[in-house]
N, C-alpha and C positions, 0 to 999 in steps of 0.2 A: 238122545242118541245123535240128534242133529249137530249135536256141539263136539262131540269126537269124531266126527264125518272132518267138521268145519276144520280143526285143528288139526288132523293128521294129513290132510291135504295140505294146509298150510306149511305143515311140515316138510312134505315132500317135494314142495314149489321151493323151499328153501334151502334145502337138500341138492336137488338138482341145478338151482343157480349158482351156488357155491361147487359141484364137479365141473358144471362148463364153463364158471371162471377159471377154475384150477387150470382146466385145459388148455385154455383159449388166451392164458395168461403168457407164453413166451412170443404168441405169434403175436400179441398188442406191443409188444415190446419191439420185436423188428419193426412191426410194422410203423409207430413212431418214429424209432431212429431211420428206416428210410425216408418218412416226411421230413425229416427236419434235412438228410443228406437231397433230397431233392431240391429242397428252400435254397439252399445253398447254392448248389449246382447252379438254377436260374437265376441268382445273384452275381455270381463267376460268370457270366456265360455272358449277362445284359452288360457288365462290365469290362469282357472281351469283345463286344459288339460294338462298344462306343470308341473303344480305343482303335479298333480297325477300320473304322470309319474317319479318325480322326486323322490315322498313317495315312490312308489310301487320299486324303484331302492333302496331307503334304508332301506326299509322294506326287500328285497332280500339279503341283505347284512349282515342283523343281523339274519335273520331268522335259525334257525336252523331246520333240516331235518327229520320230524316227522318217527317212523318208519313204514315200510307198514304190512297191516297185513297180515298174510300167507292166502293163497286162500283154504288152506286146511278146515278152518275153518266151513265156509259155515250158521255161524249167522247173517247174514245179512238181510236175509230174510223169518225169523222165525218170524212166528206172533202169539204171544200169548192172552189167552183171560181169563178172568175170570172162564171160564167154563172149558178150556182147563185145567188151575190151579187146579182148584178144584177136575179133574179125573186125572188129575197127582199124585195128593197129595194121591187119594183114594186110585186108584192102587197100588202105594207103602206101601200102609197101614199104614202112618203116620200123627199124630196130624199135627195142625198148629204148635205149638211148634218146636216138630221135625223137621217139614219141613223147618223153619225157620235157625231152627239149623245147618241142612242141607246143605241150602244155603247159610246163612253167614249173614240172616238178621233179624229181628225181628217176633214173633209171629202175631205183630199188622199190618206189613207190607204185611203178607199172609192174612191175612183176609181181608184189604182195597182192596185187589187184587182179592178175589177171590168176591167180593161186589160190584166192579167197572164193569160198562158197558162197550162193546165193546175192540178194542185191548187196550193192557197196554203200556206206555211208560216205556221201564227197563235202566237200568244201564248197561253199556256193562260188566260189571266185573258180576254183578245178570244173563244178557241173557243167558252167557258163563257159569256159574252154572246151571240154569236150561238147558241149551242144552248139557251140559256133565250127567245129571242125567235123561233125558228123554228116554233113552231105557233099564236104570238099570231095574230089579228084585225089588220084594220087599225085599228078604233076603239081595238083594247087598245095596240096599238101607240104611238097617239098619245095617249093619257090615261095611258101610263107613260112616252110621252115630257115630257110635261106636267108629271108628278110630278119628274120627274129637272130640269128648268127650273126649276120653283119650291123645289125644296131646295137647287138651286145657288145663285138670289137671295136665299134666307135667308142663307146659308154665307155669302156676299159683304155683306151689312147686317148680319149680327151680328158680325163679325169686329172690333176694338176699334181704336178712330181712335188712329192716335198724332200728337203733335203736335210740330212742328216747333221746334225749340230753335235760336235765333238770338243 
């Protein structure tokens, strides 16, 4: 009796290894093709690692050394706003025109700005004009707007006639 015990156990050990292969059989299948797409991946990956190491070395090489800007300045974190604009311009008692003039840039450029919602995104050469003009006077205002008008009519009469060849 002990030998039909033995063998029909045997049986059912062999039985149930063959259904949990059966089962167990598509997920061994992903789950190689994931090893090998992982293998890969950290091959692509050590291979994009050495190559941007290798850019960033000759990017370093050519790169030339921007200059810093003095700390004196302190425009960094000046935020301007439309409304800001607008009682800037007031207080110094100048048109859009003027203001424009002022600053170096268009009459059309003051008004999109002083029209636009929320902070403005400037030009660091525009920031640096408005934050050198934010604690003038209005007389200073307009006597370096004055200065700024009559160095442009010199630049404009001394500039060299040329003559027209016919």
């Amino acid at each position: 009796m002990s030998n039909v015990v033995m063998i029909l156990k045997a049986e059912i050990a062999r039985i149930s290894k063959r259904e949990a292969k059966s089962a167990t059989q598509g997920i061994a299948k992903s789950n190689v093709w994931l090893k090998k797409t992982v293998a890969d991946l950290k091959k692509r990956l050590s291979l994009l690692e050495k190559e941007n190491k290798h850019l960033i070395a000759t990017l370093k090489k050519y790169q030339v050394e921007s200059p810093q800007k003095p700390d004196g300045e302190g425009g960094g974190k000046a935020r301007f706003t439309s409304r800001g604009i607008r009682s800037l311009r007031k207080k110094l008692r100048l048109s859009q025109l003027d203001f424009g003039k002022l600053l170096g840039t268009t009459p059309h450029c003051v008004y999109l700005w002083e029209k636009k919602e929320g902070a403005l995104s400037l030009r660091d050469k525009t920031r640096a004009a408005l934050l050198s003009i934010r604690g003038l006077s209005a007389g200073e205002a307009r006597t370096k707007l004055d200065e700024a008008e009559t160095k442009s009519e010199t630049m404009r009469t001394s500039a060299p006639k040329t003559k027209k060849v016919i």
